[in-house]
C-alpha positions as CSV (number, residue, x, y, z in Angstrom):
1,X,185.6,-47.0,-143.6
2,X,188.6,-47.4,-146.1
3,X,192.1,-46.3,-146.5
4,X,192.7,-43.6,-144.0
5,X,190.1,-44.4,-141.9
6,X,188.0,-42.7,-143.6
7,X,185.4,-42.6,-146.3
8,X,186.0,-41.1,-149.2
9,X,182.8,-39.1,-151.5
10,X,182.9,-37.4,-154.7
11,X,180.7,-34.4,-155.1
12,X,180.1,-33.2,-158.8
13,X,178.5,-29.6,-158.9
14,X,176.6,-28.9,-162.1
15,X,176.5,-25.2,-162.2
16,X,173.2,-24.7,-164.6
17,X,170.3,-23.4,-163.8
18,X,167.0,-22.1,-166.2
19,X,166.3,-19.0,-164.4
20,X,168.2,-17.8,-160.5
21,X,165.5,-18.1,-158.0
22,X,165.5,-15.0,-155.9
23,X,166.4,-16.7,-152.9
24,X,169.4,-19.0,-154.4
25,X,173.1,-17.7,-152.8
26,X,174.3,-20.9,-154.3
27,X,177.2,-21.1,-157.5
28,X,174.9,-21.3,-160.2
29,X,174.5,-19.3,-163.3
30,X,171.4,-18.9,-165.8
31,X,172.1,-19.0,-169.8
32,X,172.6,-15.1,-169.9
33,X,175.5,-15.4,-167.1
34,X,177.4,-17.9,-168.8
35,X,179.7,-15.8,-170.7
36,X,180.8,-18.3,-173.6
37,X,181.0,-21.3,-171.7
38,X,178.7,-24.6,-172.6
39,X,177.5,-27.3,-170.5
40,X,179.4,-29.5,-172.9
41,X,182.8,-27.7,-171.9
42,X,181.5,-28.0,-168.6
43,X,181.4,-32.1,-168.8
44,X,185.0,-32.1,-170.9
45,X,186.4,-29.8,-167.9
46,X,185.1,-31.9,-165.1
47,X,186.4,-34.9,-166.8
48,X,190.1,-33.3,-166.7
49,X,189.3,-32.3,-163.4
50,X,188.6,-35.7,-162.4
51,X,191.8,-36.6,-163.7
52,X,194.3,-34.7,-162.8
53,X,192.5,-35.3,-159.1
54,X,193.3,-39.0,-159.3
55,X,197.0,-38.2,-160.2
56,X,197.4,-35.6,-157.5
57,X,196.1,-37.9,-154.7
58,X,198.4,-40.6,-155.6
59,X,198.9,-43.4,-153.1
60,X,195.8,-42.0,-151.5
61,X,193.3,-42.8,-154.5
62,X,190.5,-45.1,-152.7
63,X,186.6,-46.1,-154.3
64,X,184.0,-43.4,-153.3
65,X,181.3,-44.5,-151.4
66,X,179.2,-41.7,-152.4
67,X,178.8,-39.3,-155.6
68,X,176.5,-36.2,-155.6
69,X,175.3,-34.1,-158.1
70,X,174.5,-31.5,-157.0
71,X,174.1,-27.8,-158.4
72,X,172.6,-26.0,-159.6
73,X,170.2,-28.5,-161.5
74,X,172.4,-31.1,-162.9
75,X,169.3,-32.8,-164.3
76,X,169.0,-30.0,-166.9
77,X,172.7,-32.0,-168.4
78,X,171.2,-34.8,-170.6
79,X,171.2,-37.6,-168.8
80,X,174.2,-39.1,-171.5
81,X,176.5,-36.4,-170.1
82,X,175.8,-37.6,-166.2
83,X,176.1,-40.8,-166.9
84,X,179.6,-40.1,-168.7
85,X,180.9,-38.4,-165.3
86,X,179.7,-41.2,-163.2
87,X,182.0,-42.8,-165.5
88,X,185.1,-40.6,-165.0
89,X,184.2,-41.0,-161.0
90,X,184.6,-44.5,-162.0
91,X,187.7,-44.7,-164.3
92,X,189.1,-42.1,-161.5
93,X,188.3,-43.8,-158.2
94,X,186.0,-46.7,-158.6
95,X,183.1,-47.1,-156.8
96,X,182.7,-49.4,-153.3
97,X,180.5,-51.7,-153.0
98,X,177.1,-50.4,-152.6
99,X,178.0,-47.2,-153.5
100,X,175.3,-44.4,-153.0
101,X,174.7,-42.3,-156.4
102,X,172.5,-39.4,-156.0
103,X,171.4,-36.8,-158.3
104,X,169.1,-33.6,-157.0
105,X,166.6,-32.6,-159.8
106,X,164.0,-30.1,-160.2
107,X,160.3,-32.1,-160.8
108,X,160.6,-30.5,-164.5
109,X,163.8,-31.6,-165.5
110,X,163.3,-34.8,-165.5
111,X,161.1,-37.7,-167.5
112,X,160.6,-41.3,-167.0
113,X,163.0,-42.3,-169.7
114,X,165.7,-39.9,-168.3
115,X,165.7,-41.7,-164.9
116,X,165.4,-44.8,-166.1
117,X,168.9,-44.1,-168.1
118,X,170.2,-42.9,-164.7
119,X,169.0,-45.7,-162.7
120,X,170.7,-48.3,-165.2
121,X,174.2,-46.8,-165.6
122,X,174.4,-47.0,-161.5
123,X,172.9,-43.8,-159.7
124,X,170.5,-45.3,-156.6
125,X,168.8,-42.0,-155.7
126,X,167.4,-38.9,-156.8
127,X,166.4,-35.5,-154.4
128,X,163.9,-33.8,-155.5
129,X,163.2,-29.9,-155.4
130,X,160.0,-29.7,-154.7
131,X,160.3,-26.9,-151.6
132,X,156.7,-26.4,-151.3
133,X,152.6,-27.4,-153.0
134,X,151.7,-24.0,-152.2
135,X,151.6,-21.8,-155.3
136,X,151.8,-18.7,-154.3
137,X,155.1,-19.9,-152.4
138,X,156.3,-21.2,-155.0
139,X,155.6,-17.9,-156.9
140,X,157.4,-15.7,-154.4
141,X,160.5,-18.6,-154.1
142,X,160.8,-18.1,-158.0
143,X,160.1,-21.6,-158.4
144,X,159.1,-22.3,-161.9
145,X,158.1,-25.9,-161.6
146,X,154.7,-27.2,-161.7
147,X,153.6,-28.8,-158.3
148,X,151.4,-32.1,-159.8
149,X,154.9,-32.7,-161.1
150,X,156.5,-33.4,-158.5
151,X,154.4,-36.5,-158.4
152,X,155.2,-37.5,-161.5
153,X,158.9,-37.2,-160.7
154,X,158.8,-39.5,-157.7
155,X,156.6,-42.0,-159.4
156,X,158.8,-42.1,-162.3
157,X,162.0,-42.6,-159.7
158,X,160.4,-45.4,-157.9
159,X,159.2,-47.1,-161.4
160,X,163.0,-47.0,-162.2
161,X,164.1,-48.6,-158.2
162,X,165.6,-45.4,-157.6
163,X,165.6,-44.0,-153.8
164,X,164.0,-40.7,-153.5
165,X,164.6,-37.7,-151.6
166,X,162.0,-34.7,-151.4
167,X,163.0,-31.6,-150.6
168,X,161.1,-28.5,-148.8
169,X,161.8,-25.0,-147.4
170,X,160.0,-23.2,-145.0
171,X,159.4,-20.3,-144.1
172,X,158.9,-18.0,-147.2
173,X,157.6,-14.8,-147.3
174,X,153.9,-15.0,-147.0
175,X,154.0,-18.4,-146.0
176,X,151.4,-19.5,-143.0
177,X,151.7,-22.3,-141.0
178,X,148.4,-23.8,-143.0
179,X,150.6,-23.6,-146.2
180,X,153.2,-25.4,-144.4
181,X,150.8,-28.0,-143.5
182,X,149.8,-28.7,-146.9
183,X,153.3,-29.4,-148.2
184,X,154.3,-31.7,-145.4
185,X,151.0,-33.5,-146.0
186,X,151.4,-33.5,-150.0
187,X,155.0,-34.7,-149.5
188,X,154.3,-37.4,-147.0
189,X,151.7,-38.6,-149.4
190,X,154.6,-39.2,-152.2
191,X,156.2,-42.0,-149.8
192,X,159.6,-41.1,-150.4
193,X,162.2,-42.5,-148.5
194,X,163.9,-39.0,-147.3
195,X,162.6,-35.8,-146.6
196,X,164.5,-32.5,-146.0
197,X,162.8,-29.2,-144.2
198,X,165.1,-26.2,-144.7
199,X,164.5,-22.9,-143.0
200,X,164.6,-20.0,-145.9
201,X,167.8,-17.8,-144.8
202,X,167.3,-14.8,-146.9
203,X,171.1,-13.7,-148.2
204,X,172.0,-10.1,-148.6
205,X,173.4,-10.3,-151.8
206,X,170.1,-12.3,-153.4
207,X,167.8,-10.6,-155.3
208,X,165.1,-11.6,-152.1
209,X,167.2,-10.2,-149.9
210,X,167.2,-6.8,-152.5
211,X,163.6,-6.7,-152.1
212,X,163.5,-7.4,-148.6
213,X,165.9,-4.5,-148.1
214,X,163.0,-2.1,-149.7
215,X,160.2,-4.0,-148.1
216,X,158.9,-5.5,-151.1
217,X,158.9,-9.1,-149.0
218,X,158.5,-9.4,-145.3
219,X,161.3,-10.6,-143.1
220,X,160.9,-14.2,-142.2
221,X,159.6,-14.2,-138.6
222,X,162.0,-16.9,-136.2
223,X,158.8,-18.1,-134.0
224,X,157.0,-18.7,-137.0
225,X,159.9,-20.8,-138.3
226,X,160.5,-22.5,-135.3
227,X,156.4,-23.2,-135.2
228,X,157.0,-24.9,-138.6
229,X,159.8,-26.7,-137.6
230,X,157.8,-28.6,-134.6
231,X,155.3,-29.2,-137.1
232,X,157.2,-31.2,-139.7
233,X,158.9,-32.8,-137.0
234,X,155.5,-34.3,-135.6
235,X,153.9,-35.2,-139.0
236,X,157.3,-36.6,-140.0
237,X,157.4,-38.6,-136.8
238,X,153.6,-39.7,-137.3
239,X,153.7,-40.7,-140.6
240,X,157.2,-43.1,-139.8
241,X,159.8,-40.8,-140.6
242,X,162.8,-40.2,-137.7
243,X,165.4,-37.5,-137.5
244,X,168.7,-38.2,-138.1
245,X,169.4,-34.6,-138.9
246,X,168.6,-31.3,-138.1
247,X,166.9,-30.6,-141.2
248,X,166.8,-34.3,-142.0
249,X,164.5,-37.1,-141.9
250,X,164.3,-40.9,-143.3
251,X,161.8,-43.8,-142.9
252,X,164.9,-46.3,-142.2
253,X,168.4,-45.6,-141.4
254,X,169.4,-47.2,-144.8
255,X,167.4,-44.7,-146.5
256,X,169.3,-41.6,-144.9
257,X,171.6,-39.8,-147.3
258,X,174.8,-41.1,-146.4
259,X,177.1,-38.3,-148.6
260,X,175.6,-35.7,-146.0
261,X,176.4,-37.8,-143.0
262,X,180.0,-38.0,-144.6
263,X,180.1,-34.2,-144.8
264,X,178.7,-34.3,-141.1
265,X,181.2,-37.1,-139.5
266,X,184.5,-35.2,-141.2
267,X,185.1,-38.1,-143.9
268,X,187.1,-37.4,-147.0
269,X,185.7,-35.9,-150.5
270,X,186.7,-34.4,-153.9
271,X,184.7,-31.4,-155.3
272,X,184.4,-31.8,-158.8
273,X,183.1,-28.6,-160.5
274,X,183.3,-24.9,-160.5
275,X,183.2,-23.1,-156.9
276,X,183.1,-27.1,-155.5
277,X,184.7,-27.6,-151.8
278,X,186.7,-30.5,-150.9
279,X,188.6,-31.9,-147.8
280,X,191.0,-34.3,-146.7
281,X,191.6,-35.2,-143.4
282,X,195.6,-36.4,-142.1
283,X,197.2,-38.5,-144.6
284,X,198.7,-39.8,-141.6
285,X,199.7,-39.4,-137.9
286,X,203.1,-39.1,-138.7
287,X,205.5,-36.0,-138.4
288,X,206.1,-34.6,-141.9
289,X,203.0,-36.2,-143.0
290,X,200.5,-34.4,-144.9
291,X,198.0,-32.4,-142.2
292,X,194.4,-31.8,-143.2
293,X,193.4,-29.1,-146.0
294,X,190.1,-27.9,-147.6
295,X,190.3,-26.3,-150.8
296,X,187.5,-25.0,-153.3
297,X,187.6,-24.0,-157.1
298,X,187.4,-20.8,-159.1
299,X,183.9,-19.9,-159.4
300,X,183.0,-19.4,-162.6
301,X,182.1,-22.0,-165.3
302,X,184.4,-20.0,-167.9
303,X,187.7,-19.8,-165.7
304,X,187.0,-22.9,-164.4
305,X,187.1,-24.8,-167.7
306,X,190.5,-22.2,-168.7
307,X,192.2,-23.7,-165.4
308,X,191.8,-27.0,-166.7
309,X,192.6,-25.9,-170.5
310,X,196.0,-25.4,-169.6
311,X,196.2,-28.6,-167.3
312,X,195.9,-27.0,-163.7
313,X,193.7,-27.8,-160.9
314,X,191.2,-25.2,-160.7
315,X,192.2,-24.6,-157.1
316,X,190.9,-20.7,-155.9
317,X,191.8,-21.0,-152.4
318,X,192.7,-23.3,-150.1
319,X,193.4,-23.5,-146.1
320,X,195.3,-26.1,-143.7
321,X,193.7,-27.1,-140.8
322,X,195.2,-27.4,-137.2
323,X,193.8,-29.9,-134.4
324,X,191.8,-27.1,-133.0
325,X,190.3,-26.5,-136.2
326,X,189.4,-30.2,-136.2
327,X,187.8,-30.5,-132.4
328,X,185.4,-27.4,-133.4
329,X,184.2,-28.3,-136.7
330,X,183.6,-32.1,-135.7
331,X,180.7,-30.4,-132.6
332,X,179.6,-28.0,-134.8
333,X,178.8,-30.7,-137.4
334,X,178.2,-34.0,-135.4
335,X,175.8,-32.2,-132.3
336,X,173.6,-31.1,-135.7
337,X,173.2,-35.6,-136.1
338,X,170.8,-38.0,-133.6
339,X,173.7,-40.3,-132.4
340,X,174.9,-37.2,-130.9
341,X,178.4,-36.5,-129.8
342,X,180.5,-38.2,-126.9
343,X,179.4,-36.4,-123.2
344,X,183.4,-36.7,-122.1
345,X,185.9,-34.0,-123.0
346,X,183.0,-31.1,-122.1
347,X,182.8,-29.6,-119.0
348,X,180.6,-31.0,-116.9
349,X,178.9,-27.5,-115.9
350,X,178.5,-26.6,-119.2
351,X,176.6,-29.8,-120.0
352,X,174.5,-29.4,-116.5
353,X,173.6,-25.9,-117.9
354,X,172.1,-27.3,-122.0
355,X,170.1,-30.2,-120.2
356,X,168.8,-27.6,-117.5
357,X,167.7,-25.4,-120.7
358,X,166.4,-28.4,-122.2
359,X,168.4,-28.0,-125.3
360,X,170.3,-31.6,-124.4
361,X,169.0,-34.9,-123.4
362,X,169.8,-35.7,-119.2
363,X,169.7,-39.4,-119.7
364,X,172.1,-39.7,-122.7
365,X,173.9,-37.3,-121.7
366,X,174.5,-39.2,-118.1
367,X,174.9,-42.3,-120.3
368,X,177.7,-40.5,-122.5
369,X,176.3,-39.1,-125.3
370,X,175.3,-35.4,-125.8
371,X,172.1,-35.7,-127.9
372,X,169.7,-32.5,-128.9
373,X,166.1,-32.2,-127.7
374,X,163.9,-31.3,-130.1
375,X,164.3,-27.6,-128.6
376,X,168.2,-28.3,-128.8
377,X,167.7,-28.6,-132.6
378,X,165.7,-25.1,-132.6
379,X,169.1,-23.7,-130.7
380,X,171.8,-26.1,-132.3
381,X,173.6,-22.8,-132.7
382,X,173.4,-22.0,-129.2
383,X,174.1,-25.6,-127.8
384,X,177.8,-24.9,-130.3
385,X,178.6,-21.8,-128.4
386,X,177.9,-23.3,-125.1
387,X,180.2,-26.5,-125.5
388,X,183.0,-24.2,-127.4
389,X,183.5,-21.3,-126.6
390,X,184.6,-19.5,-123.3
């Protein structure tokens, strides 16, 4: 760790996406929602962004460990315009040594020659959407990729000695546990070196949740998904891969994605982009210092690039954070990670109660570390309640 004792990440949020899939609740905005703005106003406004950032933090400025771009698909920017924001992170911050780069991409928004470009202007890793090999899942996820290209994709990031990521989502509408079987199997057979499983959340304000609402889909059934869960969780474990979180699994610990695990162990980052979050933790421990904040941007790509026209952060809100604050979020996010969280400073019945449910480890847990079971990780939410809440 650096400078404060912490790490410090960049995360760049590249709002542009071809079409909304019907389950996406994320900041992102097809070509009809744009309303005037341009992904090249979007690269000039990150760049100020990225600017005025480095003068605010001051004294504070440190390398990044990490960059993400994340989205959104920021693949669908040519691979020129990512390169020239890597290059603002680096005029801005600098990079540490061994800095991780990632970009996610979708399988068809990418070629050989695009990653290779990638690959020699710094980035080390690319994540992959590929969510499922099942057409029809893809069909009712409003995924418009082609699934053999998902192959292509990884070979293509391996060919250019990029790290690769795969991701998948389960349980989807219509989606048995054979389906589910096939994508693990397909994405195991890729060899990546990561592989996230996410459980489908329908949102209410999605256009999936809309047709859930009039019963157009069926509601995603929680013993299905947690059938699904122990099922990529022994494939993963068979073909080599080990949780390090919840949703996540890697072949080494080198290969694990180390922005997340700086989102999960409270480090510091900048949000780069429209509707992008970003925290710092205590400039220091003394009185008068600066305490911990988390702010995010205005949402949309147009105000977002007027902000930074007239040479403003694009700040939309913002809060401080007490010590409590602090306590809560660091189980709620570190009991989600296998090293687990420290056994002392929880009650002791409370901890007798999670390994008598089997949700916690008894041996670690005796040895001083609170570690999920693999049930624990089907009730992580549960396991929070328990150690927090009276």
């Amino acid at each position: 760790m650096t400078g404060h004792g912490r790490d410090f990440g960049v995360y760049i949020h590249v709002p542009f996406c071809t079409v909304r899939c019907g389950y996406c609740d994320f900041n992102t905005y097809a070509p009809g929602e744009l309303g005037g703005a341009t992904p090249a106003g979007y690269v000039d406004a990150a760049l100020r962004e990225m600017e005025l950032a480095g003068a605010t933090m001051g004294a504070e400025v440190r390398p990044a460990s990490t960059v993400f771009f994340g989205g959104g698909t920021p693949t669908l920017l040519p691979a020129d315009a990512l390169v020239r924001l890597l290059s603002g992170v680096r005029q801005t911050w600098g990079l540490g040594d061994a800095a991780e780069i990632t970009t996610e991409a979708n399988p068809d928004s990418v070629t050989r020659e695009s990653l290779a470009v990638l690959a020699d202007a710094g980035f080390t890793r690319v994540s992959i959407g590929m969510q499922s090999a099942v057409p029809h899942v893809l069909s009712t996820l409003e995924r418009t990729h082609n699934p053999e290209n998902v192959a292509l994709a990884v070979a293509w990031a391996h060919e250019a000695g990029l790290a690769t990521s795969v991701d998948l989502i389960y349980g989807t509408p219509g989606e048995s546990l054979a389906d589910w079987q096939r994508s693990l199997e397909a994405a195991i057979a890729l060899e990546p070196g990561h592989i996230s499983a996410y459980a489908l959340v329908i949102e209410p304000g999605t256009k999936m949740g809309a047709q859930l609402r009039r019963g157009e889909v069926a509601p995603t059934d929680p013993d299905t998904q947690a059938d699904m869960y122990e099922a990529a969780d022994a494939a993963l474990s068979a073909a080599g891969y080990d949780w390090y979180e919840v949703s996540n699994w890697s072949r080494t610990e080198g290969e694990r994605c180390r922005h997340n695990v700086a989102y999960w162990t409270s480090q510091d980052w900048w949000g780069i982009g429209p509707g992008a979050h970003s925290y710092l933790g205590p400039a220091s421990g003394r009185e008068g210092e600066r305490g911990a904040r988390r702010w995010w941007n205005v949402k949309h790509p147009r105000a977002y690039g007027d902000v930074l026209a007239r040479g403003e952060l694009p700040i939309g809100g913002e809060e401080p954070l007490t010590d409590d604050d602090l306590r809560l979020e660091a189980v709620m996010l570190r009991i989600r990670l296998a090293d687990g969280i420290p056994t002392a400073g929880h009650e002791s019945a409370r901890v007798s109660r999670l390994i008598a449910d089997g949700l916690v480890d008894g041996a670690a847990a005796i040895g001083g570390t609170l570690r999920l079971t693999l049930r624990g990780r089907l009730l992580a939410d549960h396991v929070v309640r328990e150690l927090t809440f009276t």
